[in-house]
Structures are given as C-alpha cells and as structure tokens.
matplotlib code that plots the C-alpha trace (Angstrom):
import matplotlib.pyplot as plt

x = [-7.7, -6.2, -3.9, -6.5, -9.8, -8.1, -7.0, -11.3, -12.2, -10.0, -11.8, -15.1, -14.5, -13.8, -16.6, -18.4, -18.7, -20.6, -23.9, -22.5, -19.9, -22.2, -24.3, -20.7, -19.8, -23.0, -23.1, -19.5, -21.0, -23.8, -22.0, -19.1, -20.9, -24.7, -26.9, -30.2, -33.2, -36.8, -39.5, -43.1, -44.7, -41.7, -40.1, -36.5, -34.6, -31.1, -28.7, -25.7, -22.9, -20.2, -18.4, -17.5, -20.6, -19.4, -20.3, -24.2, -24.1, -22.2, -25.1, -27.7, -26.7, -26.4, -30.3, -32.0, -30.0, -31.2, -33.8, -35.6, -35.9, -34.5, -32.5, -31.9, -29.1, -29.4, -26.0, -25.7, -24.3, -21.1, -20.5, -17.9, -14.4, -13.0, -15.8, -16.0, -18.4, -20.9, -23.9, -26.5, -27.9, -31.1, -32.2, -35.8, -37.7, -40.2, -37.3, -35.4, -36.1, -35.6, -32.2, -30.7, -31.4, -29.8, -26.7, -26.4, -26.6, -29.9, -30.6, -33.6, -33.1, -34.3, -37.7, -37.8, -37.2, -35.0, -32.0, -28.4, -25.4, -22.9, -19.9, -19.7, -21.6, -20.4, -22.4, -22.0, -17.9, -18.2, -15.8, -12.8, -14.4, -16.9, -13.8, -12.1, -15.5, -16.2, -12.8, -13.4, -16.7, -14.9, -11.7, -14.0, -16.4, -13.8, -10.7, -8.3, -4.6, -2.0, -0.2, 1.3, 2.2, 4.5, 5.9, 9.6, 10.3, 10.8, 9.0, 10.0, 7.4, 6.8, 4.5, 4.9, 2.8, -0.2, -3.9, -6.7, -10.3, -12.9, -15.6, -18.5, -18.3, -15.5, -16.9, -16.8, -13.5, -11.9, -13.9, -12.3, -8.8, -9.7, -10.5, -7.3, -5.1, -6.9, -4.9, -2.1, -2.1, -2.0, -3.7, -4.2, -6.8, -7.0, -9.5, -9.4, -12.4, -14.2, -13.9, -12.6, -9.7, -8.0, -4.8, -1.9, 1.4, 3.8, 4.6, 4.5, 1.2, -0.3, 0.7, -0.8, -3.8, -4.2, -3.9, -6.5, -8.9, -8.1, -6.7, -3.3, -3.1, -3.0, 0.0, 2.4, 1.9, 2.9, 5.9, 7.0, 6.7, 8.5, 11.3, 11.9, 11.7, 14.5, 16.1, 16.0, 17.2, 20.1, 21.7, 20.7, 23.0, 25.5, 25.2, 25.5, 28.0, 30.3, 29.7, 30.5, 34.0, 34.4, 34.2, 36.1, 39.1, 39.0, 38.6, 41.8, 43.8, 43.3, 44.4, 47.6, 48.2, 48.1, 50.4, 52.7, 52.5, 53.3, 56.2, 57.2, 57.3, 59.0, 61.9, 61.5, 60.6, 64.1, 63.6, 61.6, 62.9, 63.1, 59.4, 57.7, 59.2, 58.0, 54.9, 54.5, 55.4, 53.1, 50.1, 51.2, 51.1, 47.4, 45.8, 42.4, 43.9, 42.5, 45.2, 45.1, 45.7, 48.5, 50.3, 49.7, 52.5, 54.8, 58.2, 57.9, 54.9, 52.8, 49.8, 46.5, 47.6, 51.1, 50.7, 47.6, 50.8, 53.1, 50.5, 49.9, 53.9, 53.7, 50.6, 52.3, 55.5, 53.1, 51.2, 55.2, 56.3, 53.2, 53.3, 56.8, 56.0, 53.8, 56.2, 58.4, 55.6, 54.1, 57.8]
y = [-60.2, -61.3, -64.5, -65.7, -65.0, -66.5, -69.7, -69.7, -69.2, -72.1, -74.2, -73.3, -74.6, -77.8, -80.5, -81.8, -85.9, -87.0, -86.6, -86.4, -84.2, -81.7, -81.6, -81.3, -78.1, -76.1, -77.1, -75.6, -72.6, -71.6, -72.5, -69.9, -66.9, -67.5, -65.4, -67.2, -64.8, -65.7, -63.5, -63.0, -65.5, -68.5, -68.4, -69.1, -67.4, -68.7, -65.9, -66.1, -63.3, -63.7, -61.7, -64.4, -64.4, -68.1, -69.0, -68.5, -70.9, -73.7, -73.2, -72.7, -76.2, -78.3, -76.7, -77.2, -81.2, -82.1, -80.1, -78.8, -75.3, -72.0, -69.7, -66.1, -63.8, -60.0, -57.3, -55.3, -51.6, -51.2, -50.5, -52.4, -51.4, -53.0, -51.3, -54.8, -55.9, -58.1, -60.4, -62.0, -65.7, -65.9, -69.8, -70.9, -70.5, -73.5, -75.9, -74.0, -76.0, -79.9, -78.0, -77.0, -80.4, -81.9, -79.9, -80.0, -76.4, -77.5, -79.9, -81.8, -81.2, -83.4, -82.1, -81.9, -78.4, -77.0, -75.7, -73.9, -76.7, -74.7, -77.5, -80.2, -82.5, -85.8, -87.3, -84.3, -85.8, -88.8, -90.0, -88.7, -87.2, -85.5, -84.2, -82.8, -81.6, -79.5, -77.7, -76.6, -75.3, -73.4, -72.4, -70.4, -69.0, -67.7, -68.2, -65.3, -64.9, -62.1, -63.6, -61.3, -62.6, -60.0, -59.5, -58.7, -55.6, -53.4, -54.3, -56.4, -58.3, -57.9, -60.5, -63.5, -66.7, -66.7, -68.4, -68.0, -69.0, -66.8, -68.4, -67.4, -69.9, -71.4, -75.1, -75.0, -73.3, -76.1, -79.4, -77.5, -77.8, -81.6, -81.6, -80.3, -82.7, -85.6, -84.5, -83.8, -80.2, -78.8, -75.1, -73.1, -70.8, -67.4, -65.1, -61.6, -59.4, -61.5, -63.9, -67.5, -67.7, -70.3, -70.0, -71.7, -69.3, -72.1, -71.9, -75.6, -76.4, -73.4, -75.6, -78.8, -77.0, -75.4, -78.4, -80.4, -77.9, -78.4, -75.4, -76.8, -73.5, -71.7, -73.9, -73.4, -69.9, -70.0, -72.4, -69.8, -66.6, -68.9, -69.8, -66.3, -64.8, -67.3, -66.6, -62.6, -63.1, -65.2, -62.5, -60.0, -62.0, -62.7, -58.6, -58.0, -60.3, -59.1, -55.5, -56.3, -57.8, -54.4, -52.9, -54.5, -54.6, -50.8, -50.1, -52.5, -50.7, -47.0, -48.5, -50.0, -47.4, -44.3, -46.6, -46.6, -43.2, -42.4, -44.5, -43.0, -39.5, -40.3, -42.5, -43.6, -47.1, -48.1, -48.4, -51.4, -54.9, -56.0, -58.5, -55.1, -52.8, -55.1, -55.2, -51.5, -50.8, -53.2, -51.6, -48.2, -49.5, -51.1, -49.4, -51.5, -54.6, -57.3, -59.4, -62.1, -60.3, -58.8, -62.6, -63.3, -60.2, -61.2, -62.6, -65.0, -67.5, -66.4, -67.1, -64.7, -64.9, -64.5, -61.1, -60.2, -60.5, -58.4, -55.8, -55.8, -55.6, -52.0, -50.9, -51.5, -49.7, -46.8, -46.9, -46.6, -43.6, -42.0, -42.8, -41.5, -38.3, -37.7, -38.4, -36.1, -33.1, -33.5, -32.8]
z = [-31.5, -28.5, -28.0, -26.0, -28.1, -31.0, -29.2, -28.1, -31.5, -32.6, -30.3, -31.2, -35.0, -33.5, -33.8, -30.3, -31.1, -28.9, -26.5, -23.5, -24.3, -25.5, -22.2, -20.7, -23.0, -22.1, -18.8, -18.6, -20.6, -18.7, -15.2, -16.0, -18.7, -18.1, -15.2, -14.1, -13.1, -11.8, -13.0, -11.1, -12.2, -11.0, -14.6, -14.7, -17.6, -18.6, -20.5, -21.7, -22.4, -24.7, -26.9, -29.4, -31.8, -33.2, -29.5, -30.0, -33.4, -31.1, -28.3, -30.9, -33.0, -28.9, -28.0, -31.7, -32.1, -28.2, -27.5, -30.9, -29.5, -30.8, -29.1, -29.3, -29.8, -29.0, -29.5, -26.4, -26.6, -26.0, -22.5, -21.3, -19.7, -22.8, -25.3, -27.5, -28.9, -26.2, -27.0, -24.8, -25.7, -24.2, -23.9, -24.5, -21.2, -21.7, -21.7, -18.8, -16.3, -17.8, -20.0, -16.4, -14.6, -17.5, -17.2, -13.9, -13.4, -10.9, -8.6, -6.6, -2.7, -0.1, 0.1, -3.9, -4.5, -7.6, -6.3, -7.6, -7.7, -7.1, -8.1, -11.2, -11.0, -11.1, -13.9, -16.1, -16.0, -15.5, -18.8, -19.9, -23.1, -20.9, -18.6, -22.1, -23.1, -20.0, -19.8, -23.4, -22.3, -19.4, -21.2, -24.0, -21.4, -18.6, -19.3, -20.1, -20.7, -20.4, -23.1, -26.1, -29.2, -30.8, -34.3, -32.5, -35.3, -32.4, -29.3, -26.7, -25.1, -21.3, -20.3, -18.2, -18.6, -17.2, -17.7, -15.5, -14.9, -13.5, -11.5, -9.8, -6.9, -4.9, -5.2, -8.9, -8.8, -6.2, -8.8, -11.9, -10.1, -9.7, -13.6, -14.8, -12.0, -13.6, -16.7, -15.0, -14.8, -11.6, -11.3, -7.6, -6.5, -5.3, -4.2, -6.4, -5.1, -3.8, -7.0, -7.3, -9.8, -11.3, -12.6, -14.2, -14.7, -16.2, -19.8, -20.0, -18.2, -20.3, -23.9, -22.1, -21.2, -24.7, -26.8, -24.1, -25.0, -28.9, -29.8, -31.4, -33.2, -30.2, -28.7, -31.7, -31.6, -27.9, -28.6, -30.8, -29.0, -25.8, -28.5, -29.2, -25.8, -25.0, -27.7, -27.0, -23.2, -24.5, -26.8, -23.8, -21.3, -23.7, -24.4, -20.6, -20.4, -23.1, -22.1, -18.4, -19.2, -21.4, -18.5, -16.7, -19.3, -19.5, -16.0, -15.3, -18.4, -17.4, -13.8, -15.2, -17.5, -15.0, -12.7, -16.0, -16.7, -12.8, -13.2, -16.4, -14.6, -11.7, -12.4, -15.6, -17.4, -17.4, -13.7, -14.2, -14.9, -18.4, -18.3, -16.1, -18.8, -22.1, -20.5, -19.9, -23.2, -24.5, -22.6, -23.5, -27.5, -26.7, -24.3, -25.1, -25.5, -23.5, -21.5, -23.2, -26.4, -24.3, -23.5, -27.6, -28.0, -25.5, -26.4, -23.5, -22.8, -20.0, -18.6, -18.2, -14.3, -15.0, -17.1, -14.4, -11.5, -13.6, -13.2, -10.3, -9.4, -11.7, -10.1, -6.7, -7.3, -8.9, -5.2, -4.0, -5.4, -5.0, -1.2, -1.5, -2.4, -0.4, 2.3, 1.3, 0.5, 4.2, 5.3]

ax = plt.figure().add_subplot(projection="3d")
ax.plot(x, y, z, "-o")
ax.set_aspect("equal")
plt.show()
C-alpha cells in the first residue's frame, strides 16, 4: 500500500470519542467521497466511494450508534485508472434527508427549501475536537500524497513532499484552509482542471498535519525517510565535493607537470633556482599529490599559497620558452 493509504488506515483504527466529532467525521466524509442523486419520485440517495473497506465499518458503527439504520456496502469492478479495488457505501434513504441536515451537507433556504451547502458549516466545527474530527474525516476521504517510503537497497527516492486535498467546491476548499490555519498549518489552493486543491508541500507541515489527524505511525515513518534523504544528499555533496577538488588537483598537476617537462627539454631543471627545482622534482616524484602533501615534503616550511606561487613561477617560465620558440620558428 501506499504511504498515504497506510497513514488513512492508521487513522481509521483510531476511536471517534465523542458525538459531535462523529457528525464532524461523516460530514467530512460525505462532503469530499459521497455523490448525492434525486430519483423520480424526490428521493435523495447518499453514496459513498472508497477504496479502504475499514472505511464502511467506521460509517456503518456512526449510522447504526446515532441513527439505528444499516447501511450498505457494494464492490465495484475494477475500472479505475489505478485498477484497485473500489466500494460504494450506499446510506439508508429514509434517514437521508434528517442524516444530511445533521451534517451539514444540506441546508434550509429562505423560503424553506433543502438546499447543497457547499462550505463547513459552522456548527458542524464549532470546538476544537470537532475541528480535529473533521480534518480526519477529510484527510481519509481526499487526501493523497506523492510520498515514497523506500527500503534504500538500491533505489534512490525521487519524490518531494507533497500532501493534497481534492475537493469538489471552492468554498469548502477555501473553509478547510481556515481549518488547518487554526492549527497552525498554513495550506494554499489551486485550481487543477477545473478542481479545488489543497495542498501542503513542506515536510514539516506535512508531520504536523499527519499526527493532527492521528496517524503517529504515519509521521515516524516520514521522519525517517526525511532523515535518510538528508542523510543520502549529504554523502552526495561531500562525493561531489571530494571528486570536484580531484579534479581540480589533477587538472593543476598535469599543468605543472607539462610546464616541468617543457622546462626539462629546453634548458634543463638546473636552470631553475634551487626552491623551483626541489619543487619540480617533487612534482615529478608525485605527480597526484595534492599541494599540501607537496609542503609536508618540503625541506622548507611553506604555505599552500607559497608552494601554489612557486608554480605558477614554473608554469610561467614554461609559457617563456615556449613563446620563445616560437619566436624563433616564425623567423
């Protein structure tokens, strides 16, 4: 299963304590997974897709405790992009209309007509526990993640951070924004074909969101796969690092030592002063050294700069003779 899925399940085998939390959690359900439909004869029907079965016992326990009704679970063939496993909770339609007035889902108009609240509503929140309750209800419905948790053997894990909540309206999008900012989360909203989404792409506000929700699990798991990542892209730069000062050793030795061997050719090391000469010599007997190995064999202290300037005296007497020569060719 997915990081997600199994951070939903988690949450699901957590207990709902109290009434008005569990009006907050199917509200949140059938807001962000449920489809209402009207038949002929003015009866509303209330469905609800999922693909976590565990979903339909948590629905089924909230309907029977408040409502004494049974509900019904039917498996749908497999037809999805993803081709998992779907099921449909269908509600009991003689309660429909008194379950959604409840939640909040429906509403009384001025002329005292049923009609689609398409935001929270305030008294389905209106305490903290309520708040908690209706994220949950959200986060298991809607919410999906391009998070990876990898074993590391031999992959390397390419996703970022990223949570999101699919809605079906932007008023319940832009009050669930308001729900996570009362925890101190702050989320944004974008507009993907046509859809409302709201998402969260910090790994921190991603933990805080997860263990709101209750899925505790879920956040270890995530603190671990961040600890690892880190730990991965430190011994990457470190790599980088180390194999870009290679580099650059042995692109500065086969510089120095073709300037040596020019000099060597022309007029002869013994042309050089006695430091230049030690030092040539030195490079010719360590051609990889690094130059602070270098200083370490020199019979006189010297500095990384002093030993880079000696150098660069050799390189430009190499550039000398060269230019020399050529001087006396073109004549």
């Amino acid at each position: 299963m997915s990081f997600s899925t199994n951070a939903k399940m988690e949450v699901l085998k957590s207990p709902i304590d109290n009434d008005c939390c569990a009006i907050a959690f199917l509200s949140a359900i059938i807001k962000c997974s449920g489809e209402l439909s009207i038949s002929s004869n003015h009866e509303i029907k209330v469905e609800i897709y999922t693909e976590l079965k565990d979903l339909f016992e948590k629905i089924k326990c909230i309907i029977e405790q408040y409502y004494g009704k049974e509900c019904e679970m039917t498996l749908l063939e497999d037809n999805n992009i993803n081709k998992s496993t779907r099921y449909k909770v269908t509600l009991p339609s003689d309660i429909t209309n008194q379950l959604l007035k409840d939640l909040g889902v429906m509403q009384l108009d001025e002329n005292g007509m049923l009609g689609i609240e398409n935001g929270i509503a305030e008294f389905i929140v209106a305490d903290d526990c309520c708040k908690r309750s209706y994220i949950k209800g959200a986060f298991v419905a809607c919410a999906t993640s391009n998070i990876i948790i990898k074993s590391y053997d031999n992959e390397k894990s390419n996703s970022g951070y990223h949570l999101e909540f699919v809605f079906g309206f932007e008023k319940i999008a832009h009050d669930f924004v308001q729900l996570l900012k009362y925890f101190d989360i702050p989320a944004k909203i974008t507009i993907r074909k046509n859809t409302p989404i709201v998402y969260i792409k910090e790994y921190q506000l991603i933990c805080d969101t997860l263990a709101l929700v209750g899925a505790n699990r879920a956040v270890l798991e995530l603190q671990n796969e961040a600890a690892i990542r880190e730990l991965r892209n430190n011994v990457n730069r470190q790599n980088n690092c180390l194999n870009a000062n290679l580099n650059k050793t042995v692109n500065a030795s086969v510089r120095q030592l073709n300037a040596i061997k020019m000099i060597q050719d022309s007029v002869g090391l013994e042309s050089l002063s006695e430091s230049l000469m030690e030092l040539a010599l030195l490079r010719v007997a360590n051609p990889e050294a690094s130059l602070e190995e270098l200083r370490a064999l020199c019979t006189e202290p010297l500095t990384k700069s002093g030993i880079n300037h000696r150098f660069a005296k050799i390189i430009s007497i190499a550039k000398d003779i060269e230019k020399s020569k050529f001087t006396i060719t073109t004549l």
